[in-house]
N, C-alpha and C positions, 0 to 999 in steps of 0.2 A: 504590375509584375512583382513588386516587390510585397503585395498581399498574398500573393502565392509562394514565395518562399515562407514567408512565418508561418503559413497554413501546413504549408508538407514539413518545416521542421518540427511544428506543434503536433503534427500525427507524428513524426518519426520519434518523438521523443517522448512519447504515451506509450508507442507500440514497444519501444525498447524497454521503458518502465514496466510495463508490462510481464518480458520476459526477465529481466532481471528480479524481479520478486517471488520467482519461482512459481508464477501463471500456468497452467498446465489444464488440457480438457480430461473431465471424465470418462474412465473407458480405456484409458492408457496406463494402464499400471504392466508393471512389466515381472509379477509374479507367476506370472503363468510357466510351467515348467517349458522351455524349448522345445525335448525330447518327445513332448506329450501332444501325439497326431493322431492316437485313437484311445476311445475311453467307452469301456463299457457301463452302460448306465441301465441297470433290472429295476422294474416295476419296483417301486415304493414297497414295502410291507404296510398293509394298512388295518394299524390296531385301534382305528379312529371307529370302527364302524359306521361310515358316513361311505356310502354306496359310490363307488368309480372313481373318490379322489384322491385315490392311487395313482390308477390311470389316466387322469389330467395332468395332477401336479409330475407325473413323469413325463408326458409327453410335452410341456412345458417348458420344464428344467432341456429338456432333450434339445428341442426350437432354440433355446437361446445358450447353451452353449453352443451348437453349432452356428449362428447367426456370429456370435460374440469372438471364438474363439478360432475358428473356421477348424475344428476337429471332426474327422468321421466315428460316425458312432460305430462299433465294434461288438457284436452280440456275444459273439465267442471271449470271456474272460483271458485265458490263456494267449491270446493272440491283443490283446489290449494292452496302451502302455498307463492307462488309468482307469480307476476303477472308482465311482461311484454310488455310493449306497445310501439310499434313503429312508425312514421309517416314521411313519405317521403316528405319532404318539394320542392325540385327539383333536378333536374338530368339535367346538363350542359356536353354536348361535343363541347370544343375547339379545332383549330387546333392549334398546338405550333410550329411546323415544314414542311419547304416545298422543295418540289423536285425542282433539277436544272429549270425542266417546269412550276415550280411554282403551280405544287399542291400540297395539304397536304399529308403529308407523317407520322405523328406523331400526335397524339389527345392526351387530358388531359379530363378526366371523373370525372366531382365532382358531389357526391352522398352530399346530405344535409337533416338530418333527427331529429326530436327530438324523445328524447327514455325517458321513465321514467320508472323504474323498483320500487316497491314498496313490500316489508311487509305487506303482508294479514291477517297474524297470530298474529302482533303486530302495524299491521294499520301505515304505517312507509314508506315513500318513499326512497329507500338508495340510488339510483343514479336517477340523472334528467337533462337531457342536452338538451335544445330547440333549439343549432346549431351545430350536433356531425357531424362531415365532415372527407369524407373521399376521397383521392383522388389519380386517377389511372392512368399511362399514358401505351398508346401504341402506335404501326406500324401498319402502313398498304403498305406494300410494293407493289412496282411497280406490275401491273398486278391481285392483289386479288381484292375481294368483298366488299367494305368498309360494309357493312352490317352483314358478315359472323364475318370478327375480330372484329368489335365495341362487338358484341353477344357473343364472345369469352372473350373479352376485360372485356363485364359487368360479365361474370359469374364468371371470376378471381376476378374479383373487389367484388362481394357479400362474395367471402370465406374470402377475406383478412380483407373486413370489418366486418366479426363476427367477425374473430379473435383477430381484434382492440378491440371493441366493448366488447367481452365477457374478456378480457384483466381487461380492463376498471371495471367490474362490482367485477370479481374474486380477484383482487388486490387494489381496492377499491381506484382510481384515478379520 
């Protein structure tokens, strides 16, 4: 019996250690505007010329802030109490890596976009970043379709970039 008391006082005094250090889960920042329960969010401007990742990294960013923040998206500007704007500055595929025959084997994807997020409701910009970068690498092994993975490569790259991104907005960084 008395092994079990030092046991649960030894977890109750981790756990309390714990929260006294100012322990806290990711995901909880509490920058997010209250007032802010619709936000319209328009297609990316895409000056990357890099074909549809506009409309990924929009529909993206779109999934996780409503996943994240539980707002409804709002088409109508005027009727929105946030307004998101995105612009695809460019889109770079390097090769970082090469096979024994000396082709590339391994690419690096930088996505370069400015985003300003703004307060409609109190006319307020909260986030504005004119070089938010984000960057992916992948394979393409021996024998596949560089075209197929690069396609795989950007669709991975647009979820991981909301998830930066709506990070970024939620937590107030």
């Amino acid at each position: 019996m008395m092994r079990f008391w030092r046991k649960y006082i030894c977890y109750l005094l981790v756990a309390s250690s714990l929260v006294a250090c100012g322990y806290h889960l990711r995901g909880k920042g509490s920058f997010w505007p209250p007032q802010m329960k619709k936000v319209c969010v328009p297609v990316f401007k895409n000056s990357s010329g890099r074909f549809e990742l506009d409309l990924k990294l929009t529909k993206s960013v779109i999934n996780e802030l409503v996943a994240r923040t539980g707002v409804v998206i709002e088409p109508d500007r005027d009727r929105a109490d946030g307004l998101l704007v995105g612009e695809i500055s460019s889109f770079k595929v390097q090769p970082i890596a090469f096979s024994a025959s000396g082709a590339a084997s391994r690419y690096k994807i930088t996505i370069t976009t400015k985003i300003v997020f703004t307060d409609l409701v109190n006319e307020k910009v909260l986030f504005s970043n004119d070089n938010f970068i984000y960057v992916e690498e992948y394979e393409v092994p021996a024998g596949m379709d560089f075209e197929t993975m690069e396609t795989q490569a950007i669709d991975r790259a647009a979820e991981k970039f909301a998830r930066q991104l709506v990070v970024n907005l939620v937590e107030g960084f």
